[in-house]
N, C-alpha and C positions, 0 to 999 in steps of 0.2 A: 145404749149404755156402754157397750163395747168402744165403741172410739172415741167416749167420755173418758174411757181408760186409758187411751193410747196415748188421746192426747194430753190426757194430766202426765205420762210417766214421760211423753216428748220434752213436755214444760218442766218435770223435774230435771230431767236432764240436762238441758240447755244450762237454765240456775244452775246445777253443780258444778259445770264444766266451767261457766263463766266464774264461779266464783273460787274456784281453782286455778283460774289465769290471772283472777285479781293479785292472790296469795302468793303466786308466785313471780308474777310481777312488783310486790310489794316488797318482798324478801327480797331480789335484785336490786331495786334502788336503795334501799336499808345499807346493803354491803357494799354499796359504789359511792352513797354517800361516808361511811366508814373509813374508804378508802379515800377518798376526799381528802377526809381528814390527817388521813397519815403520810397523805403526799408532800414533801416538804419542797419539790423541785416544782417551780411555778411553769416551768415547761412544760408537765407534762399532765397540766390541770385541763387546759383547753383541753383534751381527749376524754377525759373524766368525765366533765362539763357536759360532752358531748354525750356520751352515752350514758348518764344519768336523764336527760332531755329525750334520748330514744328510747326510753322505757317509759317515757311520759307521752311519747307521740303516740302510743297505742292506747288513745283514744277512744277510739272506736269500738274498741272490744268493753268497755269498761257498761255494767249495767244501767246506767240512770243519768238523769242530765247532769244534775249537779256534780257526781264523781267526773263527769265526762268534760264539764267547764274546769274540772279543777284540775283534771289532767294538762287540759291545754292551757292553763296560767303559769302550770310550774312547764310545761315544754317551752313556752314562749321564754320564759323566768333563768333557766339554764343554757338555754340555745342563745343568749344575750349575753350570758356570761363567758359562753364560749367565744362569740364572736367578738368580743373587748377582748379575749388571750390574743386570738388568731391574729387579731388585727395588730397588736403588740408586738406580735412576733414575725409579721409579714406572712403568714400563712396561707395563701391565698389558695389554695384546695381547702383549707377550712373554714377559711370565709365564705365560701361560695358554698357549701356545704350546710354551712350555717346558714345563708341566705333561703337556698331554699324549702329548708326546715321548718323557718317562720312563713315564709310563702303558705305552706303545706297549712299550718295552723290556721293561718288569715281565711285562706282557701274553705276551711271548714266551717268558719266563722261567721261565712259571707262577707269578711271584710275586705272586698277587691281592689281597694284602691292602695291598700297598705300591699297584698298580695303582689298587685302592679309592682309596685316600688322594688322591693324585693325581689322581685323576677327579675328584672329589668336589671338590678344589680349584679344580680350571677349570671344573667346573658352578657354583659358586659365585661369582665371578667375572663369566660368563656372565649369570647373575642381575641382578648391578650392574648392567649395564651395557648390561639389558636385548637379548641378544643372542638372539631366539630360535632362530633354525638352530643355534646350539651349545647352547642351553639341550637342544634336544631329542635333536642328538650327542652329547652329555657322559650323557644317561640312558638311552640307547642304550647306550652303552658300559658305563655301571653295570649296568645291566640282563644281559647278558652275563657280565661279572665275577663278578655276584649269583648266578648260574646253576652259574658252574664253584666257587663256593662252598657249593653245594647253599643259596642262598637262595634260592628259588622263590616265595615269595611277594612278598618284597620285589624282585625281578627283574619281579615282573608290576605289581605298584604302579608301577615307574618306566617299564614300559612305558602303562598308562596311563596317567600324566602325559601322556607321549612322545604319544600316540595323541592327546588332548585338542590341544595344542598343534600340529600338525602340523594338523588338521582348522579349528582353529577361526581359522588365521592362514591358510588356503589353501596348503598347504604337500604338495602332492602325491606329490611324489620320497619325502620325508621320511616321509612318510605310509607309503608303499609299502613304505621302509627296516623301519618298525617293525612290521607286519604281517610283514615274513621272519623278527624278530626272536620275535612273536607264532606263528607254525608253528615254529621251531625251540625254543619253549619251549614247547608244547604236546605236540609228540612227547618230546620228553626227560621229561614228564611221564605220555606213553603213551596220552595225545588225541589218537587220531591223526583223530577225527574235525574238531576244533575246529583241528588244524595244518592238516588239509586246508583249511577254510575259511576261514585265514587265508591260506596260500600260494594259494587261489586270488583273494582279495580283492586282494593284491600284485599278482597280475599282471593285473587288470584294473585296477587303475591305469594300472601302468605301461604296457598298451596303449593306455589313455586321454591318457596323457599323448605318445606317439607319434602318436597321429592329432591331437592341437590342433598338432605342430609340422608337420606334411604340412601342415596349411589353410593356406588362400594366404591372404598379409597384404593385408588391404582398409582402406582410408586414409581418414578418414573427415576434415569439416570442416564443422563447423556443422550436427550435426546433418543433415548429407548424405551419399551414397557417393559418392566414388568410383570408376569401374570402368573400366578399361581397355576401350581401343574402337580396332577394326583402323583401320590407317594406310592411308589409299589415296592414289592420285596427285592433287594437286590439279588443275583441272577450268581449261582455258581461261577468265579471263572473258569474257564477253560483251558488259561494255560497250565492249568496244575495238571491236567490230564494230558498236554503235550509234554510236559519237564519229565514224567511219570513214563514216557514213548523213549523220551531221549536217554531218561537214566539204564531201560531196555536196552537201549541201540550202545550204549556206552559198555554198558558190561558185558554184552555178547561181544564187542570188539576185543574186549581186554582178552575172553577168558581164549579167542582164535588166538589174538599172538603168544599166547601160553604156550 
């Protein structure tokens, strides 16, 4: 009876909480559409656009399917809108932006082929613009897509890329990413030996990359350190007790030649 209670008051909870993020998720697109409205500079709608569609991409949190489909029609619905401004106005950090916004949608949708599309348009993009952190996100996410398309080779090509570019830019986070992406594509494969070696090559990064932020920052200048050195009290001087000798030796002189 006891954990019949806990868990009805866990379940009440969860419901209140969610539907406190509905409320307030609801109340913010209410007042961005508002704002919408009052915008008269067609500039500065594609932002707007944008972030009316990022309160729709939280999907996820939303209780129920059909609230959860209708989130992602109007995300799809405004992230289109924005991307016809971007594109109007040459925006090309909001096209890409935009690109993989609806990715992210499709993604959820299991619609991969449209996902593809859209990836493949902000990797390209990326490219230009020589962006490498997204050049190696954008084939990360191919790489995945390729996967639930049963394209396994080509899922492993783009994680190579991925892998090449992440090492050779010092790119270690990013690195670590595509190794998880490396054991998850290795065991779907049924390597479970080569997933293990990747999932453990991950995580010694990413312990490698915790211990550089523990070390203490050391400040360097010209080729010198640095280093912090204990503060202690500074020390009476001592020539005030020789000046105090000499004003001695000064006035006995005076009062002889008296």
């Amino acid at each position: 009876m006891k954990k019949l209670i806990i868990l009805f008051t866990f379940i009440l909870a969860a419901t209140t909480f969610a539907a406190h993020a509905d409320d307030i998720d609801r109340s913010n697109i209410d007042s961005l559409k508002q704002k919408l409205q009052l915008t008269t500079n067609d500039t500065l709608k594609g932002i707007i656009y944008t972030q009316i569609a990022s309160e729709y991409l939280k999907f996820d949190r939303q209780p129920n399917r059909n609230l959860k489909a209708y989130y992602q029609t109007e995300a799809i619905h405004y992230t289109l809108l924005a991307l016809h401004n971007y594109s109007y106005y040459e925006d090309t950090t909001g096209i890409r932006s935009s690109f993989d916004d609806l990715s992210r949608v499709y993604i959820a949708q299991r619609k991969f082929s449209e996902a593809k599309w859209f990836t493949l348009q902000s990797n390209k993009i990326s490219r230009q613009v020589k962006d490498v952190p997204n050049i190696i996100s954008s084939l990360v996410k191919l790489a995945t897509i390729k996967m639930e398309l049963k394209d396994n080779k080509l899922a492993m090509r783009d994680l190579n890329e991925a892998l090449k570019l992440a090492v050779d830019n010092h790119m270690p986070a990013l690195e670590a990413i595509v190794q998880q992406n490396y054991a998850y594509l290795y065991n779907r494969l049924k390597d479970y030996v080569k997933g293990d070696i990747a999932e453990k090559r991950a995580t010694e990064i990413n312990e490698g990359i915790e211990r550089d932020i523990d070390k203490p920052v050391v400040i360097t200048f010209d080729n010198s350190t640095v280093t912090p050195k204990k503060v202690t009290a500074p020390k009476k001087p001592k020539l005030l007790v020789a000046d105090k000798k000499i004003m001695k030796i000064s006035s006995a002189k005076k009062l002889a030649s008296l």
